[in-house]
LUMRODO-871723 format. One line per 4 residues: number of its first residue (from 1); their letters; for each residue x, y, z of N, C-alpha, C. Coordinates in pm, whole numbers, plus 50000, padded with zeros to 5 digits. Example, Ala and Ser with C-alpha at 12.3 -4.5 7.8 and 13.67 -1.06 7.14 Angstrom:
<nodes>
1) AS) 51319,49431,50780,51230,49550,50780,51320,49670,50780; 51285,49775,50708,51367,49894,50714,51290,50003,50787
</nodes>
This chain:
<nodes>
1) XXXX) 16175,74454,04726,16105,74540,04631,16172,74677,04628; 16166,74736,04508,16241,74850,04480,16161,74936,04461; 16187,75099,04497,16071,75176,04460,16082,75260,04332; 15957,75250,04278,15897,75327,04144,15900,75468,04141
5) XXXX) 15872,75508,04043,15868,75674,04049,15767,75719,04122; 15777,75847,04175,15664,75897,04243,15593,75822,04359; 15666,75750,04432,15669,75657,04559,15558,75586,04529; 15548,75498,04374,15496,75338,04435,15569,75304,04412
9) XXXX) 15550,75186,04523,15657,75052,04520,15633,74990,04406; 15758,74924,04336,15744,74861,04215,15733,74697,04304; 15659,74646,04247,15676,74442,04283,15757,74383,04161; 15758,74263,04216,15838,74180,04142,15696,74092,04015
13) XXXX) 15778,74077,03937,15682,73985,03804,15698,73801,03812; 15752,73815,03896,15787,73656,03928,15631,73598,03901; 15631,73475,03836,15456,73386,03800,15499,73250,03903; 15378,73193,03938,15379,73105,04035,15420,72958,03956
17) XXXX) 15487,72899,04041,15514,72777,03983,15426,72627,03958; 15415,72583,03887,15341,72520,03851,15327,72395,03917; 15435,72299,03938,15448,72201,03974,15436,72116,04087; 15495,72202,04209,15459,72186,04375,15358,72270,04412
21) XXXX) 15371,72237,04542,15280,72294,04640,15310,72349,04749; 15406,72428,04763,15491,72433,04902,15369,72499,05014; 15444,72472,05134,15349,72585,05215,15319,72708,05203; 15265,72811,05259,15195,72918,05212,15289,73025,05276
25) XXXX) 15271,73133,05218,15362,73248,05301,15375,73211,05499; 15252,73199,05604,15230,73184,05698,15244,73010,05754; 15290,72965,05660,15291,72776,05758,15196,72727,05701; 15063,72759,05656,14974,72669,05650,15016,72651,05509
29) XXXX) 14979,72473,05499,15014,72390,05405,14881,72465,05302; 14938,72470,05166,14810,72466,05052,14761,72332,05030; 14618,72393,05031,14541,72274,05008,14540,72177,04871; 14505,72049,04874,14535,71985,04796,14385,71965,04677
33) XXXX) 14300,71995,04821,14157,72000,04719,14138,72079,04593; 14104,72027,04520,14051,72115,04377,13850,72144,04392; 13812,72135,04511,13674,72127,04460,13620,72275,04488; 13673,72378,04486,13676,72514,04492,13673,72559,04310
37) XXXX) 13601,72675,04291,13663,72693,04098,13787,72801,04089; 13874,72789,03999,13991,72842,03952,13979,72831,03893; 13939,72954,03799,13910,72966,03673,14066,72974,03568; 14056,72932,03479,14167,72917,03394,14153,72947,03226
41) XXXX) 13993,72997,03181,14036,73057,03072,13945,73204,03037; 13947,73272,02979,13921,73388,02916,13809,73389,02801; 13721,73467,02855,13623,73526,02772,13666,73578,02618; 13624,73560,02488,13651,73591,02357,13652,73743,02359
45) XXXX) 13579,73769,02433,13594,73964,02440,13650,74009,02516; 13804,73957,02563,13790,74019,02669,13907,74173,02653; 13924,74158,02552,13988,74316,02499,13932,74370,02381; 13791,74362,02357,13672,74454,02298,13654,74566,02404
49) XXXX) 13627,74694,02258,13569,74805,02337,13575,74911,02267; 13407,74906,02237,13407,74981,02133,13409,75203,02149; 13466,75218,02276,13480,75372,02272,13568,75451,02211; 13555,75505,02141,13623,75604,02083,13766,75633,02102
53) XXXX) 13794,75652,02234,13899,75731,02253,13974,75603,02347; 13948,75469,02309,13994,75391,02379,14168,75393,02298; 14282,75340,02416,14402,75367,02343,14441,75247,02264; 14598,75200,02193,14599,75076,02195,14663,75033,02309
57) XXXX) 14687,74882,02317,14727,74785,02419,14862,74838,02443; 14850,74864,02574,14980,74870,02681,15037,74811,02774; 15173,74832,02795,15191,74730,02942,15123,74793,03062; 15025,74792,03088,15003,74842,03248,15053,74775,03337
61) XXXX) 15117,74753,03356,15234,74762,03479,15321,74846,03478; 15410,74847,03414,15462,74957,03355,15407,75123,03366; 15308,75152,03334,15217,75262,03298,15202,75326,03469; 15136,75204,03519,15095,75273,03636,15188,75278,03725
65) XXXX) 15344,75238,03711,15409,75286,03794,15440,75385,03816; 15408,75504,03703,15442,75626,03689,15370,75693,03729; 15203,75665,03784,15095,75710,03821,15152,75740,03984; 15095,75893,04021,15111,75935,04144,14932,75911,04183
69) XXXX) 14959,75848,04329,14835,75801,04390,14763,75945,04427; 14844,76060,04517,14790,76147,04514,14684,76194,04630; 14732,76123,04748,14658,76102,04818,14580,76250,04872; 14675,76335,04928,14660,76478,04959,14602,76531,04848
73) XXXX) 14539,76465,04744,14473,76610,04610,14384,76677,04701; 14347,76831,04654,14254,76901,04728,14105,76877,04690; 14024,76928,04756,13904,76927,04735,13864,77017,04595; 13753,76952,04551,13721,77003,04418,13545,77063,04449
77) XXXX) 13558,77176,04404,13411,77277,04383,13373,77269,04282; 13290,77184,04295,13133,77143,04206,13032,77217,04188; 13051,77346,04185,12957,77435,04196,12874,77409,04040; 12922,77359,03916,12859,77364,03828,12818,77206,03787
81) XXXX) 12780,77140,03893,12760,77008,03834,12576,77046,03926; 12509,76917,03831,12395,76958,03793,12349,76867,03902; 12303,76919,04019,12266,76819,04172,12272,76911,04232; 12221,76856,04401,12162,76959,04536,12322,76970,04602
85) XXXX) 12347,77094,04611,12474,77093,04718,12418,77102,04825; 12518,76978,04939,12503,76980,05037,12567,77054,05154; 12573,77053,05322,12695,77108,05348,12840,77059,05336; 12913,77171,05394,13077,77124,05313,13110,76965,05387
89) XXXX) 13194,76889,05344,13199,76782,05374,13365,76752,05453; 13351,76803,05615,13451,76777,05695,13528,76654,05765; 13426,76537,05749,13509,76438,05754,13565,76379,05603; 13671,76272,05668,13749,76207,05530,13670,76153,05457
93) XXXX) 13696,76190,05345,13627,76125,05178,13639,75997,05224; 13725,75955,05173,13765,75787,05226,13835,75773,05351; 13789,75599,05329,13821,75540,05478,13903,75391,05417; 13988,75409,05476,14070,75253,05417,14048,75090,05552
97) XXXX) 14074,74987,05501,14033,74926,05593,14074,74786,05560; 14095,74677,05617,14187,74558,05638,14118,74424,05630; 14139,74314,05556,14034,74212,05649,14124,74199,05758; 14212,74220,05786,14332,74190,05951,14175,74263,06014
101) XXXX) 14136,74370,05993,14100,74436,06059,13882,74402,06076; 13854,74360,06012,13711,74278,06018,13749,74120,06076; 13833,74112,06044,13831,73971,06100,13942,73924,06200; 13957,74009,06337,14097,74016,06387,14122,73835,06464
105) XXXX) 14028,73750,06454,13975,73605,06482,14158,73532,06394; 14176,73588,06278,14263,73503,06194,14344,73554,06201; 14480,73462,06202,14592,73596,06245,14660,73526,06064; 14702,73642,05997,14766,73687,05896,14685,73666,05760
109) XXXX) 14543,73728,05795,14480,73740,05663,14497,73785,05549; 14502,73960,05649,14561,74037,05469,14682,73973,05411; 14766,73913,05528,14925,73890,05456,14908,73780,05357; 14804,73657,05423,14747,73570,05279,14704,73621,05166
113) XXXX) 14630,73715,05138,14512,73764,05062,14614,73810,04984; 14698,73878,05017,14797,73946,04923,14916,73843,04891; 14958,73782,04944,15064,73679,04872,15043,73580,04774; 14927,73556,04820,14860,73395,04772,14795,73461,04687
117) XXXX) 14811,73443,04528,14713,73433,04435,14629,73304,04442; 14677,73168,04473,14588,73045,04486,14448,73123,04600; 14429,73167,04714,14356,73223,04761,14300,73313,04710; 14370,73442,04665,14293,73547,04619,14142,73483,04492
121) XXXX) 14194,73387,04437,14160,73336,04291,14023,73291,04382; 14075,73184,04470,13948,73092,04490,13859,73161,04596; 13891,73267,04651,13766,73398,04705,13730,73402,04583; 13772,73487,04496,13688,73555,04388,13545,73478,04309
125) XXXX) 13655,73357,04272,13523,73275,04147,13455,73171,04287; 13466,73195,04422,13408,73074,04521,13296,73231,04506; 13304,73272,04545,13231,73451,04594,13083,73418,04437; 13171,73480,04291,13089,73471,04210,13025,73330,04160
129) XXXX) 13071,73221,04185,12980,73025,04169,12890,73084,04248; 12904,73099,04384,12783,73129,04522,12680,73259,04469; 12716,73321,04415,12611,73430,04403,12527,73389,04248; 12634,73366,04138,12525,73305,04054,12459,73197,04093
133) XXXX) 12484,73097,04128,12399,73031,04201,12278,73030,04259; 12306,73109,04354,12144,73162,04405,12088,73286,04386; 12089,73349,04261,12046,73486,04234,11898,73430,04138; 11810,73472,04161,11694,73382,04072,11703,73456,03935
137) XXXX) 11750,73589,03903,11777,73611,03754,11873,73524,03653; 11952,73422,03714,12043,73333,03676,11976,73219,03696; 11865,73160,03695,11827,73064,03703,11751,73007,03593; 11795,72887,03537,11713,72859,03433,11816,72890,03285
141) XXXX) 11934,72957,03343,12016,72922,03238,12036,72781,03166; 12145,72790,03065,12158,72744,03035,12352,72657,03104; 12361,72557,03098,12515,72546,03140,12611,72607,03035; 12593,72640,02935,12701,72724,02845,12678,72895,02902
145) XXXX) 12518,72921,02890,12585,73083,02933,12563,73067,03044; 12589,72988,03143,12695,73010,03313,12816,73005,03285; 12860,72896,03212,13037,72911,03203,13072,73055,03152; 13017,73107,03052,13038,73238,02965,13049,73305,03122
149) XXXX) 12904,73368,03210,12915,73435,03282,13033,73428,03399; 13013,73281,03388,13166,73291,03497,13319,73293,03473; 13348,73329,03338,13491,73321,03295,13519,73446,03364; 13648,73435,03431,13686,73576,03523,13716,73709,03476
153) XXXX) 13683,73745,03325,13647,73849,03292,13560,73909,03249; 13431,73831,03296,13335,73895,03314,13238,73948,03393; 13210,74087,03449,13124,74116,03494,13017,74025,03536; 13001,74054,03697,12838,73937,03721,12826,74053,03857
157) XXXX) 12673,74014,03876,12617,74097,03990,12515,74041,04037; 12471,74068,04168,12378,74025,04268,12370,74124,04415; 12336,73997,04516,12333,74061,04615,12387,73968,04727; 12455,74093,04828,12598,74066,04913,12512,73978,05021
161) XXXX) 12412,74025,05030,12348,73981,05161,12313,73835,05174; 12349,73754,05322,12319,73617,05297,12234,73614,05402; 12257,73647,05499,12202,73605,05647,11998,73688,05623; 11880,73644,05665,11808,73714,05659,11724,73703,05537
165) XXXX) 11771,73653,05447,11718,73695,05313,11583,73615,05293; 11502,73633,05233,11378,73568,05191,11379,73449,05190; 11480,73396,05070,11464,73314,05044,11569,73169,05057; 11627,73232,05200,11763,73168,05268,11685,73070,05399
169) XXXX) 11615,72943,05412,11635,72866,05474,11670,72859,05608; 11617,72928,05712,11737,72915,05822,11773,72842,05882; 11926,72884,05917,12044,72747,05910,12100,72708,05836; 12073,72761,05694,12155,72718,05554,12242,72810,05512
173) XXXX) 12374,72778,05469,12451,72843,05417,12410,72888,05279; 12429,73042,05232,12413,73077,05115,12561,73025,05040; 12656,73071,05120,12774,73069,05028,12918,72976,05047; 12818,72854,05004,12913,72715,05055,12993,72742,04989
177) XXXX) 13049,72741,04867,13173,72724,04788,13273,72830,04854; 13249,72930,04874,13361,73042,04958,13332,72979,05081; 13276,72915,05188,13249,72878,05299,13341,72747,05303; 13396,72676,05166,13507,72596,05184,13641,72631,05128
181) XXXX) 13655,72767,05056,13787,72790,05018,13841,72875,05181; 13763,72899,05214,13783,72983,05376,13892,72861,05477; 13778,72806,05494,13815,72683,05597,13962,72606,05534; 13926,72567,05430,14092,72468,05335,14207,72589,05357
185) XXXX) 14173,72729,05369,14318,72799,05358,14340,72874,05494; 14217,72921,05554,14269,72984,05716,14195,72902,05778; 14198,72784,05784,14139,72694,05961,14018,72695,06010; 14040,72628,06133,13929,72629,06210,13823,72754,06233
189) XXXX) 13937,72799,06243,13898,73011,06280,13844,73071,06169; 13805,72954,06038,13784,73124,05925,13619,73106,05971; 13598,73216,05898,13406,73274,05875,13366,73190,05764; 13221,73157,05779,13180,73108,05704,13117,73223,05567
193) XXXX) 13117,73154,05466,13162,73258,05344,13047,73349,05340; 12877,73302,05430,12808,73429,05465,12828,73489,05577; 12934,73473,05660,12996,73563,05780,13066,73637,05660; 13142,73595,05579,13279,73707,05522,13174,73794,05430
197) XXXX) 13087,73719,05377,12960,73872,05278,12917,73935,05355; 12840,73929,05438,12751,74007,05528,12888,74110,05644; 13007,74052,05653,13053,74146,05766,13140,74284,05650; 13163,74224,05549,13194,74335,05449,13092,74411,05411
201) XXXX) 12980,74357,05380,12861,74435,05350,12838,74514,05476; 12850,74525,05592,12798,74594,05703,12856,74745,05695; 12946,74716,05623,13053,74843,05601,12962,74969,05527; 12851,74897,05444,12746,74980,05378,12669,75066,05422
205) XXXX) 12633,75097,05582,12525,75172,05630,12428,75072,05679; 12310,75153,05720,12197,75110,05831,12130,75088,05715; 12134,75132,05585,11981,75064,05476,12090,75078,05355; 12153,74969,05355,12240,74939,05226,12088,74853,05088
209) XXXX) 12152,74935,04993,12126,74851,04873,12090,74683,04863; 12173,74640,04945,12283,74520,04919,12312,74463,04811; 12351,74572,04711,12403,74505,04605,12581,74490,04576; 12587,74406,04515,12683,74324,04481,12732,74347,04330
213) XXXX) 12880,74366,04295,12891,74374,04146,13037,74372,04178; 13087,74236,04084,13205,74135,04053,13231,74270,03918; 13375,74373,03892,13381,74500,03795,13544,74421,03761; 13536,74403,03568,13650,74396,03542,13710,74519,03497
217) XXXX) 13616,74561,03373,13632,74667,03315,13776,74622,03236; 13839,74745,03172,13900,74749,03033,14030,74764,03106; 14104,74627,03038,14264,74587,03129,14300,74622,03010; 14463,74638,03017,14591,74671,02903,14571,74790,02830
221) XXXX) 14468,74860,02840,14421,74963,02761,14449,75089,02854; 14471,75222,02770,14435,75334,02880,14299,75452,02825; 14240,75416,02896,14080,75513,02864,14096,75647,02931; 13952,75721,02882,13948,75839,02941,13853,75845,03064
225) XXXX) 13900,75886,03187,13819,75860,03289,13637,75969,03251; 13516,75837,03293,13440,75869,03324,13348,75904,03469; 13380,76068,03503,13323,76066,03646,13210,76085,03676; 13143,76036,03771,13000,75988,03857,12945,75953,03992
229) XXXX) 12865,75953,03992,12812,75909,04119,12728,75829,04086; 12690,75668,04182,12643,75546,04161,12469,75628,04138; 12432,75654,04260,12317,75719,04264,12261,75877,04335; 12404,75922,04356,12385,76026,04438,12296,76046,04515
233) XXXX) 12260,75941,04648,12187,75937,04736,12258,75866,04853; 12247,75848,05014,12307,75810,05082,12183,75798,05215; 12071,75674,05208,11964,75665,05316,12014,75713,05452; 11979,75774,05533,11984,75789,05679,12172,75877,05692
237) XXXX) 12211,75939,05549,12326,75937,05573,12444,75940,05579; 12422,75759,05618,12547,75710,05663,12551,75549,05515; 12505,75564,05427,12499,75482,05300,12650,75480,05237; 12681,75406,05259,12876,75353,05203,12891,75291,05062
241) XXXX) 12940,75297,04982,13048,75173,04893,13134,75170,04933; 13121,75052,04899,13247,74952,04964,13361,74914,04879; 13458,74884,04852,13510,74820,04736,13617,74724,04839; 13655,74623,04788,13725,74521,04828,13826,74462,04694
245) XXXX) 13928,74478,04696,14063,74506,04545,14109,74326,04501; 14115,74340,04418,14228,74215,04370,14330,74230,04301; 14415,74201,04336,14521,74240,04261,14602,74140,04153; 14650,74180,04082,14668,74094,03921,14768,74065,04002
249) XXXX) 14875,74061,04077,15036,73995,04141,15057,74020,04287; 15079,73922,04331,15132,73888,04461,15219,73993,04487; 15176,74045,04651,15287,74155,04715,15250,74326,04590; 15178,74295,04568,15097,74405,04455,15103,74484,04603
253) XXXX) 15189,74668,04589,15134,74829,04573,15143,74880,04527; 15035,74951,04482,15045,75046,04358,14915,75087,04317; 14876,75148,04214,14738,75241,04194,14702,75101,04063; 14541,75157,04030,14487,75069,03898,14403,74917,03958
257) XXXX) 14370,74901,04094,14317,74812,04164,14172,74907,04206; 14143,75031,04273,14000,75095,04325,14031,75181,04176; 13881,75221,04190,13850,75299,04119,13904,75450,04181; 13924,75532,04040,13987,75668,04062,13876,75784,04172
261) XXXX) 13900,75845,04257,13825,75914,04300,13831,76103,04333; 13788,76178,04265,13784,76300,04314,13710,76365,04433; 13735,76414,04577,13692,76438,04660,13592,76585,04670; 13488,76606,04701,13401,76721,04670,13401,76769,04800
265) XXXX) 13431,76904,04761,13406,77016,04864,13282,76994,04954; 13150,76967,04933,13057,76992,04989,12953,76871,04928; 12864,76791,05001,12827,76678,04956,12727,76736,04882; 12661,76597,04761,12621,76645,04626,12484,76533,04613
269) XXXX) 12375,76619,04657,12272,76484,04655,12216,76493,04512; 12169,76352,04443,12099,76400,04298,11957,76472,04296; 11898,76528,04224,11806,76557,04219,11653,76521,04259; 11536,76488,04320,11428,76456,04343,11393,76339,04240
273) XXXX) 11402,76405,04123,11320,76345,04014,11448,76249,03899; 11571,76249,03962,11642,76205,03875,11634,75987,03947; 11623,75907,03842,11601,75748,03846,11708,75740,03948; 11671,75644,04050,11760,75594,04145,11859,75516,04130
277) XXXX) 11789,75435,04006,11896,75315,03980,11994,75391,03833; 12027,75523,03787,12084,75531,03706,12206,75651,03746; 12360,75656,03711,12424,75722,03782,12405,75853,03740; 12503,75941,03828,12459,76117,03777,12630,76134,03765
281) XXXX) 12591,76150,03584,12712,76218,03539,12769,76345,03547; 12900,76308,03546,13048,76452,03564,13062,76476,03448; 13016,76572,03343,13059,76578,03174,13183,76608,03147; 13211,76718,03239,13324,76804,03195,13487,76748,03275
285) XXXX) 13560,76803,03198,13727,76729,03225,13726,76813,03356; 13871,76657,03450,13857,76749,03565,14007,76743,03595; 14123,76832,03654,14247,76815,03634,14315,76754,03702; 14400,76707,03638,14470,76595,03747,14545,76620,03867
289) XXXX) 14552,76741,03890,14556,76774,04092,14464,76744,04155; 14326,76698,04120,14168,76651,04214,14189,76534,04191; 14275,76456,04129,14249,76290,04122,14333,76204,04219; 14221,76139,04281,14331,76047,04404,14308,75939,04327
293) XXXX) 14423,75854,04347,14417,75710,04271,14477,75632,04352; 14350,75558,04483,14408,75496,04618,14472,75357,04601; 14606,75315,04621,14666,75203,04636,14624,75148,04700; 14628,74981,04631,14605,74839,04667,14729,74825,04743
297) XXXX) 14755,74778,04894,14884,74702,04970,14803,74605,05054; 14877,74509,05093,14876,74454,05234,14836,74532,05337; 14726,74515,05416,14672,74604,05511,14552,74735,05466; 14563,74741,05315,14478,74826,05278,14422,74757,05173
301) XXXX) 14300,74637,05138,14246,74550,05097,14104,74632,05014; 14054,74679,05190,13899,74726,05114,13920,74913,05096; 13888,74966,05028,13811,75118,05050,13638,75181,05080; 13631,75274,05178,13498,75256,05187,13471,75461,05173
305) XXXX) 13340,75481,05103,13326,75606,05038,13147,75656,05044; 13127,75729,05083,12938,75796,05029,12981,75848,04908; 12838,75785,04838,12822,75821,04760,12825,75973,04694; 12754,76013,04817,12792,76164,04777,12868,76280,04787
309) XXXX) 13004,76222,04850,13106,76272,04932,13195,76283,04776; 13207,76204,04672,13298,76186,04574,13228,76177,04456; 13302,76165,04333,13272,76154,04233,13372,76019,04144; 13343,75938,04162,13471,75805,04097,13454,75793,04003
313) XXXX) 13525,75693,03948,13548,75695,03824,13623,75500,03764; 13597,75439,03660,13705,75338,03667,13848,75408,03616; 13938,75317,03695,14077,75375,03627,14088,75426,03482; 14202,75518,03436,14244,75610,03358,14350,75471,03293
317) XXXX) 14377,75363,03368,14454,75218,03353,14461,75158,03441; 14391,75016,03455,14357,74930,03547,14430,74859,03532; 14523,74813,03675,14577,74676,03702,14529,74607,03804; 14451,74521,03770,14358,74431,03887,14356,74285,03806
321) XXXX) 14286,74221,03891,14201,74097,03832,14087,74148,03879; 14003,74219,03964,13866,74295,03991,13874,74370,04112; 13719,74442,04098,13712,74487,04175,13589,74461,04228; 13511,74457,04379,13441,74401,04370,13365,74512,04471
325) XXX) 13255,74546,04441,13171,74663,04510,13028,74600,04571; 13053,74663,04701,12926,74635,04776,12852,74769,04802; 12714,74746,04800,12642,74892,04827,12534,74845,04938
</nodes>
């Protein structure tokens, strides 16, 4: 790999071959089973969007190589955004973090996760089958709008949590379908697919949400970033998002996988009386020396953030296949 402007690494565009099956980056043979979903076609909308200032279609790949991640931007004074300032905020905004590193049981996870699109794919739609599945607002569909909801560009949401839950059986797996793309690609040793929800979700705090939201948002396009906070609240704290990246190509670093984030001087709780479940908007433009735009690599998989430590945003140009946020 050769490097890009402004030190990302550029990857290669090489597409996977169709025909064999060779072994996997690490020895282990790919599996032969198909009873995992791999999704293979596209939603009719999936480059609708009706905002204003949306651009036309670009190569983002291309685009975001030119994007500086930006890691060192300085802190930004919010003195005029409309919320409780808190005190100044001395530890790191973000925290980066590995499945090597949640799951040190498997030896060369992240290096799968990132090579293997056949894996990356069958986490994703094994992750969203299992959660529509047992979410009771999805129940009673119909089998046409499940397929709709599950074409991989669309948005779906629930909740991360398996172990504990009401209405979980104990002793029963919530999330068999990821509980067999696990086992067919890392062994004896993988987690069962409510070990891999619940130990990512833990990343959330002592009174997480536990919500769950599968984010495609607007690919090939370049928008104008909208900044926010989910709920500008953080229980006991220590209340996290989580994000966990996918990346559109194998051996993928580079920005357009997490969402964009500006770091705040001093933490920013919302108001008393402002709805919990609705975010608290950033109106005004903010300059592009406050914008970090954290790279997707090998070894840096998930990002984890308070809510009220930052103000994010979806990319300014997204290159992902999703992103997937736990609260």
């Amino acid at each position: 790999m050769d490097e890009g402007p402004r030190g990302t690494r550029r990857t290669s565009r090489r597409m996977p071959s169709r025909g064999s099956r060779p072994a996997t980056k690490n020895g282990r043979p790919r599996p032969e089973s198909s009873n995992y979903p791999v999704a293979t076609k596209r939603a009719p909308h999936q480059h609708d969007h009706t905002k204003a200032d949306a651009r036309p279609f670009i190569d983002a790949f291309e685009e975001v190589q030119t994007q500086n991640p930006n890691q060192d931007a300085p802190v930004f004074n919010s003195q005029d955004f409309d919320t409780i300032a808190g005190p100044v905020i001395e530890h790191p905004h973000v925290e980066i973090t590995s499945l090597d590193k949640l799951f040190p049981q498997i030896s060369g996870f992240s290096d799968l996760f990132s090579s293997e699109e056949t894996f990356r794919n069958g986490i994703r739609n094994a992750i969203r089958q299992d959660i529509f599945d047992t979410t009771p607002a999805y129940a009673g569909m119909s089998e046409k709008a499940r397929r709709m909801l599950l074409l991989p560009d669309s948005s779906l949401q629930g909740s991360w949590k398996c172990q504990g839950r009401d209405d979980q059986p104990e002793g029963e797996l919530r999330m068999k379908t990821l509980t067999t793309v696990l086992n067919e690609h890392l062994g004896d040793d993988a987690p069962t697919g409510d070990e891999f929800m619940d130990t990512i979700g833990s990343l959330c705090g002592s009174k997480p949400q536990t919500h769950w939201i599968d984010i495609v948002g607007i690919t090939d396009r370049k928008i104008s970033h909208s900044w926010h906070q989910d709920t500008g609240r953080s229980p006991n704290g220590d209340a996290k998002t989580v994000l966990l990246g996918f990346p559109r190509e194998n051996e993928y670093v580079g920005v357009g996988v997490f969402s964009h984030i500006v770091k705040l001087e001093k933490e920013q709780w919302a108001n008393e009386d402002h709805p919990p479940v609705e975010p608290v908007l950033y109106t005004k433009d903010i300059d592009e020396m406050y914008i970090y735009r954290p790279q997707f690599a090998k070894g840096q998989e998930i990002i984890i953030y308070r809510d009220i430590d930052v103000l994010h945003s979806a990319p300014d140009i997204a290159y992902r296949s999703s992103v997937m946020r736990f609260m």
